[in-house]
C-alpha positions as a printed NumPy array, in Angstrom:
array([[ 16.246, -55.362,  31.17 ],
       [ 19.451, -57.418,  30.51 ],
       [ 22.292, -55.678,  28.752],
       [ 21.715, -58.01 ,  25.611],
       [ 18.376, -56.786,  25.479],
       [ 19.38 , -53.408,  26.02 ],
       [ 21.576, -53.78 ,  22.809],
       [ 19.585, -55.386,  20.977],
       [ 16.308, -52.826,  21.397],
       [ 16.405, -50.216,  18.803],
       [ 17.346, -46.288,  19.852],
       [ 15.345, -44.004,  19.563],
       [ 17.258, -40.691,  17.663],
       [ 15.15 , -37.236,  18.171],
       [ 14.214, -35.52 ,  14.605],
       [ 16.613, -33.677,  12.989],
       [ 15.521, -30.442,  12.059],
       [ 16.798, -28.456,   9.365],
       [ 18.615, -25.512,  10.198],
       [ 16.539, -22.921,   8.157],
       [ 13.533, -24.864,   9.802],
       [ 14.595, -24.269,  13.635],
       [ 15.824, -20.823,  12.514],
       [ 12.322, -19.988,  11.449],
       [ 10.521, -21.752,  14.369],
       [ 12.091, -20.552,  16.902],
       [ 11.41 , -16.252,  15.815],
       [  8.298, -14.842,  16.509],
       [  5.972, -13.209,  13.8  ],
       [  7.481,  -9.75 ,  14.031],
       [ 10.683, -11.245,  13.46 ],
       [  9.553, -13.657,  10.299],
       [  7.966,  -9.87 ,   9.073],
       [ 10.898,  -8.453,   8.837],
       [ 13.056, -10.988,   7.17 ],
       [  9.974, -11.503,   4.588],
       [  9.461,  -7.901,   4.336],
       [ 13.386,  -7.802,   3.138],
       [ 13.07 , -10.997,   0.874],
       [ 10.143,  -8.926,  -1.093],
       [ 12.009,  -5.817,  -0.84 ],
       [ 14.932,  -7.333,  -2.264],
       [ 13.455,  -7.083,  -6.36 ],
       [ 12.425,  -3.13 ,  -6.083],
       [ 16.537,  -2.662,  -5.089],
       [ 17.19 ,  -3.246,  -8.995],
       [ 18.326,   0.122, -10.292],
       [ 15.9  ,  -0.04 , -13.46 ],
       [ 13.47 ,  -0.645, -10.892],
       [ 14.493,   2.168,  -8.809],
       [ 14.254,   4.46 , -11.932],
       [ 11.276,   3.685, -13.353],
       [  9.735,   4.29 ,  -9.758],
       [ 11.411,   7.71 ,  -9.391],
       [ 10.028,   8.135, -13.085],
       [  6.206,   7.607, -12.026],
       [  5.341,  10.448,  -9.947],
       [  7.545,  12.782, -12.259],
       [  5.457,  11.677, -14.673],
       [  2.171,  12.073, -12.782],
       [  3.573,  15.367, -11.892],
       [  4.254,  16.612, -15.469],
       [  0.618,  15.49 , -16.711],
       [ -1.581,  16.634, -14.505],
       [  0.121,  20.129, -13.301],
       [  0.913,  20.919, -16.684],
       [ -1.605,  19.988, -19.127],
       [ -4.666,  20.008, -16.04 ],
       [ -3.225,  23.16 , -14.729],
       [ -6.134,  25.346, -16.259],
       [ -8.269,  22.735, -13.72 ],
       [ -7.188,  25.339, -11.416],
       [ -9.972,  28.083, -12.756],
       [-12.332,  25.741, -12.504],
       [-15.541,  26.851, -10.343],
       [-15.563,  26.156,  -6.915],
       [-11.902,  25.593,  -6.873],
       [-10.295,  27.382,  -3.339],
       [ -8.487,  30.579,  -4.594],
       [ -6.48 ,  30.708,  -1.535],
       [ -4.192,  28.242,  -2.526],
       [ -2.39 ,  27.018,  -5.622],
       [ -3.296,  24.469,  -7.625],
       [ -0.129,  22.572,  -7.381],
       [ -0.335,  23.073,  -3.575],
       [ -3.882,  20.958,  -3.751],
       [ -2.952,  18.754,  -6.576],
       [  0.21 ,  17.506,  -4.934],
       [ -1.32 ,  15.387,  -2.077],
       [ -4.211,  14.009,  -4.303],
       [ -0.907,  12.91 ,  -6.459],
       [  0.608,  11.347,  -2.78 ],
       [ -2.556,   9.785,  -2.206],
       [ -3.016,   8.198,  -5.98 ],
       [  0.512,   7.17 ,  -5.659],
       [  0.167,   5.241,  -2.484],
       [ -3.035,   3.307,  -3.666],
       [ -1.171,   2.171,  -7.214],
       [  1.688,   0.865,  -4.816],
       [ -0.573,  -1.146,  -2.816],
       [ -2.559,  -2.342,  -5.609],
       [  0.492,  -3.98 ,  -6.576],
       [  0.371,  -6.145,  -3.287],
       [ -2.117,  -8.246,  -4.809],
       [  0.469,  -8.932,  -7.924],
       [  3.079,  -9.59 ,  -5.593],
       [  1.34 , -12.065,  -3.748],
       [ -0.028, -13.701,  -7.121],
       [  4.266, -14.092,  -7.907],
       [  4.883, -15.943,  -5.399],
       [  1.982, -18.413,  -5.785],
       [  2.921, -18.535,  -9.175],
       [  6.928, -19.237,  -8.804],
       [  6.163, -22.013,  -5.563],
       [  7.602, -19.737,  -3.246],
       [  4.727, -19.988,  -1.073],
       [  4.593, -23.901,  -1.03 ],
       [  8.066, -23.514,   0.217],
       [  6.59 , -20.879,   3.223],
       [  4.543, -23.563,   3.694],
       [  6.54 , -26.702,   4.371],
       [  8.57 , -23.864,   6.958],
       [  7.293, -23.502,  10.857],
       [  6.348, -20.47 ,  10.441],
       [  3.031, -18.058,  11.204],
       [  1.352, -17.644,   7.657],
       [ -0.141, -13.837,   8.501],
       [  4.075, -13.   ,   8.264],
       [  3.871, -13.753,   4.655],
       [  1.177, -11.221,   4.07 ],
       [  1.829,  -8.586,   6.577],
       [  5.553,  -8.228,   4.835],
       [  3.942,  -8.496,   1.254],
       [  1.753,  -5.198,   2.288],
       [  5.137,  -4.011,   4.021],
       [  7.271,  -4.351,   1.124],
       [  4.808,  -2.202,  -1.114],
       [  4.119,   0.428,   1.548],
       [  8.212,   0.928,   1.793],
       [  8.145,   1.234,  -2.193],
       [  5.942,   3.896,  -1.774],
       [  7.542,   6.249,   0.571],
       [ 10.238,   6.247,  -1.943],
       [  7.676,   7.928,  -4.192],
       [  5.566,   9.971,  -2.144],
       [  8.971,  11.598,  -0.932],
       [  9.733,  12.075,  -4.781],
       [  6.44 ,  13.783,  -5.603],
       [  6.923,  16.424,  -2.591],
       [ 10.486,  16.762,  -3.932],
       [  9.759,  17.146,  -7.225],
       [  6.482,  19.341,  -6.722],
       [  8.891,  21.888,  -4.763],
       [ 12.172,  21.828,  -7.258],
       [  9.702,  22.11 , -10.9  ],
       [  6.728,  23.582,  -9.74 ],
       [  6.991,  25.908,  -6.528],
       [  5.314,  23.686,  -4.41 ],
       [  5.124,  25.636,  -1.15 ],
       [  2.284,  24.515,   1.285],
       [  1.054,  26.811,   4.029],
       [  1.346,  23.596,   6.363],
       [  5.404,  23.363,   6.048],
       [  7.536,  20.265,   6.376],
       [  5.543,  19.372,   9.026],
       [  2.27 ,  19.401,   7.009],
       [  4.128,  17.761,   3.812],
       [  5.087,  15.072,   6.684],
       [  2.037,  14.767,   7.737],
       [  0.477,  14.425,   4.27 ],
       [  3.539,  11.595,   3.636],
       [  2.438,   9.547,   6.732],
       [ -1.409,   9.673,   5.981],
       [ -1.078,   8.869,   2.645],
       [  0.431,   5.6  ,   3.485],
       [ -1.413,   4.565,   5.82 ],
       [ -4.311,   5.149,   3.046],
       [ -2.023,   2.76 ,   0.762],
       [ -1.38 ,   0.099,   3.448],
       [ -4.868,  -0.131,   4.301],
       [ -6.141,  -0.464,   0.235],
       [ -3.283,  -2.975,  -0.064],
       [ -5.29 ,  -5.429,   2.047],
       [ -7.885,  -5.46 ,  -0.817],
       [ -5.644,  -6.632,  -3.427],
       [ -4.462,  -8.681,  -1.022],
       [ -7.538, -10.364,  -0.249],
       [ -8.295, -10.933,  -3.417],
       [ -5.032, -12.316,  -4.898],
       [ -5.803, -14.74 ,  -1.774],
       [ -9.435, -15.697,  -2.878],
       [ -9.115, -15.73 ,  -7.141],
       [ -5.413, -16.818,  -6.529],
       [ -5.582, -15.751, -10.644],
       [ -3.24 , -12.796, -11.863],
       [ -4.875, -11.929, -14.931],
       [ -8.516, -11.682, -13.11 ],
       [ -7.155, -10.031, -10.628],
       [ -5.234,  -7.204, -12.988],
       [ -8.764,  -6.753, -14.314],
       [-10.626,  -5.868, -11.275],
       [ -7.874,  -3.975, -10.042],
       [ -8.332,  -1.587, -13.078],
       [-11.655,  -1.541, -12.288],
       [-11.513,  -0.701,  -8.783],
       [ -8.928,   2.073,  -8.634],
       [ -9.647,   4.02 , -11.614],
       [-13.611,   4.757, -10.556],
       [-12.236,   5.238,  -6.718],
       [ -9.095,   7.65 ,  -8.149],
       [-10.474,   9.413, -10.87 ],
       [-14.333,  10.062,  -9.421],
       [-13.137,  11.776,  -6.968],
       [-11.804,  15.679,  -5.619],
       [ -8.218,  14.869,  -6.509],
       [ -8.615,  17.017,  -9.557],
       [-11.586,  19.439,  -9.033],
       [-14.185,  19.785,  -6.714],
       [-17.29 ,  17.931,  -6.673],
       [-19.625,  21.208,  -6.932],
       [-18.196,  21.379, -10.817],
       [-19.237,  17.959, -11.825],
       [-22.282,  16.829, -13.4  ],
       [-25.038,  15.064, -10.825],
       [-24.263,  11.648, -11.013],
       [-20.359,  11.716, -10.607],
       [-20.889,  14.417,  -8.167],
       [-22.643,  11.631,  -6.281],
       [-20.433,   9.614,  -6.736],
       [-17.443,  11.432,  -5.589],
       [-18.605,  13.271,  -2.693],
       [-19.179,   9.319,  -1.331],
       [-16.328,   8.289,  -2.667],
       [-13.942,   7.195,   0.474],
       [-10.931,   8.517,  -1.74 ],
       [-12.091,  11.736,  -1.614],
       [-12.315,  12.015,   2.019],
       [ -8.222,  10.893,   2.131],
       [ -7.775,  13.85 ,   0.064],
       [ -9.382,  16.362,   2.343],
       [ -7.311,  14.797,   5.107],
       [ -4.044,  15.027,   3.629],
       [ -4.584,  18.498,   2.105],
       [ -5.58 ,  20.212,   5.464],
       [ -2.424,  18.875,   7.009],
       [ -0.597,  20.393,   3.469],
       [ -2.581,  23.534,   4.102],
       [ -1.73 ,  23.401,   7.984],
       [ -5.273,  23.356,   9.006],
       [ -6.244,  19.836,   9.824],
       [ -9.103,  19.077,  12.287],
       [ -8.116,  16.024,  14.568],
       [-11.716,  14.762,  14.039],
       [-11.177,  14.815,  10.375],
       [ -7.435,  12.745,  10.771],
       [ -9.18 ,  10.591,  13.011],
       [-12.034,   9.535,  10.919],
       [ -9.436,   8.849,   7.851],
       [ -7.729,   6.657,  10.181],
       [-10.568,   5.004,  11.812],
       [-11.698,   3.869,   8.437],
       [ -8.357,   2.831,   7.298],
       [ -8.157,   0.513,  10.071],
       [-11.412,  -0.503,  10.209],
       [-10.574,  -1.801,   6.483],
       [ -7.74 ,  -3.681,   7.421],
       [ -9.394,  -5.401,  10.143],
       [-12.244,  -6.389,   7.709],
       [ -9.902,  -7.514,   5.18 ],
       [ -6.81 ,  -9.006,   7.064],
       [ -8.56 , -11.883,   8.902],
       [-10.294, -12.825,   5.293],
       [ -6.995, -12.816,   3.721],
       [ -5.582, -14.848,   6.881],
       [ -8.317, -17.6  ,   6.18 ],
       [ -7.933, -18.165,   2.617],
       [ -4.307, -18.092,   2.707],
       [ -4.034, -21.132,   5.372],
       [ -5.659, -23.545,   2.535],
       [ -3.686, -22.373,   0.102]])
């Protein structure tokens, strides 16, 4: 080739890439996690949000080991420990499902404010997106389930046989119970991709799963159907699980079986969430 025709022959430029774009391509998904795990963090660091979270499990507290303290005469109800002392982990558990029941929502606002259309047009792995949405929640909820065993000890004696350790224990379990639910919501927000549907079956879900279940009383004092019902109902086995670590008598069969089926859950629901989220 002559030097005229070496001048005169276009050149060829590489792409440029935006810098958010190489940024994003060139981390790996635990990296992307994280920084999406912050972004969705970033809203619960609101003070009024930060209240009105504290406020919920004081709340929960107040209700049910107040006005459903005479729950603890009911029949079959163990005598060798308090009430509050079984009442307080069914609270850790309720308040770690609500928190990842709000996954689904969370998801739902970002589909609904174009955020992820922007996630989309970025190189980065899609799963990030959802594993820091269940993140985010499951961090908003250790806030809380650390407020109900602080609260439960400063206004209502709450003094497990188990210890710290046990009220650890109970902390740990109870989120992973959360984390793993959260992957229903999630899933779902991913397949009706509607918030108002989606608000509905969530009501439907978690009351039936909280409520018909030991948190309160024992099964043996219910009538025959909802007795049924809760002594299937997988809620109730998380409860026995995080009140024998409370009580300082946990089986490792028993913790192993809770988190057997919490995994097992995720691993169901992740991959469907994975799949419907690519053609969103």
């Amino acid at each position: 080739m002559t030097v005229v025709e070496a001048e005169a022959s276009p050149r060829r430029t590489p792409p440029r890439r935006d810098g958010a774009a190489s940024q994003w391509g060139g981390s790996g998904l635990f990296t992307q996690t994280i920084a999406l795990t912050g972004r969705s963090l970033r809203p619960y660091m609101n003070a009024g949000v930060i209240i009105v979270t504290f406020v919920e499990p004081l709340v929960m507290l107040l209700m049910f080991a107040g006005v459903l303290k005479v729950l603890g005469e009911a029949p079959g109800m163990s005598k060798d420990m308090a009430y509050i002392d079984g009442l307080a982990p069914a609270i850790m558990i309720i308040t770690a499902v609500a928190a990842g029941a709000q996954a689904g929502n969370g998801l739902i606002n970002d589909l609904r404010n174009d955020v992820i259309t922007r996630f989309h047009t970025l190189p980065i792995n899609r799963f990030s997106v959802l594993l820091a949405r269940s993140f985010a929640d499951a961090a908003r909820s250790l806030y809380q389930l650390i407020a109900v065993a602080v609260l439960a000890a400063l206004i209502f004696g709450f003094a497990p046989p188990g210890g710290v350790l046990g009220v650890l224990g109970a902390i740990v379990m109870s989120l992973l119970v959360g984390w793993s639910m959260s992957w229903i919501f999630i899933m779902m927000a991913a397949l009706l991709r509607n918030g108002d549907v989606l608000r509905m079956i969530t009501t439907l879900l978690t009351f039936p799963l909280l409520f018909a279940s030991n948190a309160f009383v024992p099964p043996e004092s219910m009538p025959t159907g909802l007795r049924v019902i809760a002594q299937g109902n997988p809620i109730s086995y998380a409860n026995d699980a995080v009140r024998s670590l409370v009580a300082g008598n946990a089986s490792v069969m028993e913790l192993l079986t809770t988190v057997a089926v919490c995994l097992a859950l995720v691993c169901v629901c992740a991959p469907i969430s994975k799949r419907s989220f690519r053609v969103m």
